[in-house]
N, C-alpha and C positions, 0 to 999 in steps of 0.2 A: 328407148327414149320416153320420157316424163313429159302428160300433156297437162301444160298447169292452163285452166280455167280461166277466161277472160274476164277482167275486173271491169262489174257495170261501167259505165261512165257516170263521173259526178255531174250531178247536179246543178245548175246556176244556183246560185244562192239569194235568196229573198234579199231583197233591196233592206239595206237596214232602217230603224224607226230611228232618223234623225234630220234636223232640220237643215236647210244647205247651209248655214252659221255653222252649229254644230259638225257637219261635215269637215266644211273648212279646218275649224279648228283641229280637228283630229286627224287629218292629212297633215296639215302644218307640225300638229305635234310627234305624229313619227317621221316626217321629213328631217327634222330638226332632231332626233333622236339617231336618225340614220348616220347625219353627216357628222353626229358630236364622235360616232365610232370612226369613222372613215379620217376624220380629221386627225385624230392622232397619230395614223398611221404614217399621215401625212409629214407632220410636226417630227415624225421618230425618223422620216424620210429625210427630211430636211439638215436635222441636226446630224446624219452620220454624213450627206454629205457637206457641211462646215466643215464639220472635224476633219473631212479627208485633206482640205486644203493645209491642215497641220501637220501633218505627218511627216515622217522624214524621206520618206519613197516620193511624196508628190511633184516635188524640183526634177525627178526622173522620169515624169511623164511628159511624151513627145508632144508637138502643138495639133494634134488631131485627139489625145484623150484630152487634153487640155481643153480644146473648144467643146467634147461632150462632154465634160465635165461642167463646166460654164452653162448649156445648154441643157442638160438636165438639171442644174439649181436654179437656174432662173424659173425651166415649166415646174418644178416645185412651189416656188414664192408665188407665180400665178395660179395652180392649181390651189394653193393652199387660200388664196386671195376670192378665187370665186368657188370654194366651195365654204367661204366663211361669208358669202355675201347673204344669203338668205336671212342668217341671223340679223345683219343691217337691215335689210329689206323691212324684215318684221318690225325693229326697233323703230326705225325710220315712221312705217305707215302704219300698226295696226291699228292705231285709234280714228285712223279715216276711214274704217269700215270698206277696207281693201283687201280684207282676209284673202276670197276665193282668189283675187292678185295675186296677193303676194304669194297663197301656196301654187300656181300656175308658174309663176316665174319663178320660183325655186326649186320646182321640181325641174325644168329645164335647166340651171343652171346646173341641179346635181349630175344629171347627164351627161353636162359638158367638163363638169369637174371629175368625173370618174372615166371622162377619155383624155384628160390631163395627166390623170396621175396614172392611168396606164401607161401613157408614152413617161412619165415621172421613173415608174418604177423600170421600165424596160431601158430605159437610158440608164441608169444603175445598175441594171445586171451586164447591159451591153458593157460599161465603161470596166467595172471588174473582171468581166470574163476577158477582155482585151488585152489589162493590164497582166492578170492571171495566165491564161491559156495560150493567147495572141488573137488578133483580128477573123483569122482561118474557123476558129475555133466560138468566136461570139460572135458572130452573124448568125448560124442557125440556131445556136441556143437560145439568143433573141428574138430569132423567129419565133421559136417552138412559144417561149413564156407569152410572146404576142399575144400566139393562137388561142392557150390558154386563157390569157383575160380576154379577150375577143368570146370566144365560147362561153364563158362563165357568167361575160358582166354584157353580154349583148345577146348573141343569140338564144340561151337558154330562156332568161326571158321571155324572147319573144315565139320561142318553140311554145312554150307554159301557156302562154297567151290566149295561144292558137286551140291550143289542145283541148 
């Protein structure tokens, strides 16, 4: 057995040489660069489930994929609604010198948009696996995708944080 060497521990990092304006701004501006990525996957979310209401399978869905179908495109349109609020937000206030605001409430609301579009996306995989496999069959794989965005967009984070 190979004993690999424990890697120092980093460092805090020297506060940077910027003003809390300058701050602001610069949270605002990858905030806003964050959710321009996040949002399209959103918008690619959205439009495949429109299309599904077109197909010629979808008149053969029972009224239980029916209502998650419903319910996953509607937490789409909301998901999609508050993770494009920020850019309001900014539009709305930034000449009233509400910067550190508005990146304060935006970055909450990405938070809240990214446990949106978790349940978004896992509503989409549940409805296909259902339709695909049967019900037996998309529950735990629903689980399983949860756990993964659960782990990836929440605790890793806060593992990171800590460390």
């Amino acid at each position: 057995m190979k004993i690999v060497p424990k890697e120092p521990a980093q460092q805090p990092r020297p506060p940077r040489e910027e003003t809390p304006a300058e701050r602001a701004d610069r949270n605002l501006s990858e905030l806003l660069q964050e959710l321009r990525v996040v949002q399209t996957g959103v918008q690619i979310l959205f439009a495949f489930l429109l299309g599904l209401a077109f197909t010629s399978r979808f008149p053969q869905l029972n009224a239980f994929q029916r209502g998650t179908y419903v319910v996953t495109l509607l937490l789409t349109v909301v998901t999609s609604a508050v993770l494009a609020t920020p850019v309001a937000l900014h539009r709305a206030l930034f000449h009233r010198g509400l910067k550190p605001r508005i990146v304060t409430l935006s970055a909450r609301l990405a938070q809240i948009g990214l446990v949106l579009l978790m349940l978004s996306l896992n509503g989409a995989v549940f409805l296909l696996m259902d339709v695909v496999l049967g019900r037996t069959a998309a529950i735990p794989i629903t689980a399983v995708t949860t756990a993964i965005f659960t782990g990836l967009w929440f605790l890793l984070p806060r593992t990171a944080r800590r460390a």
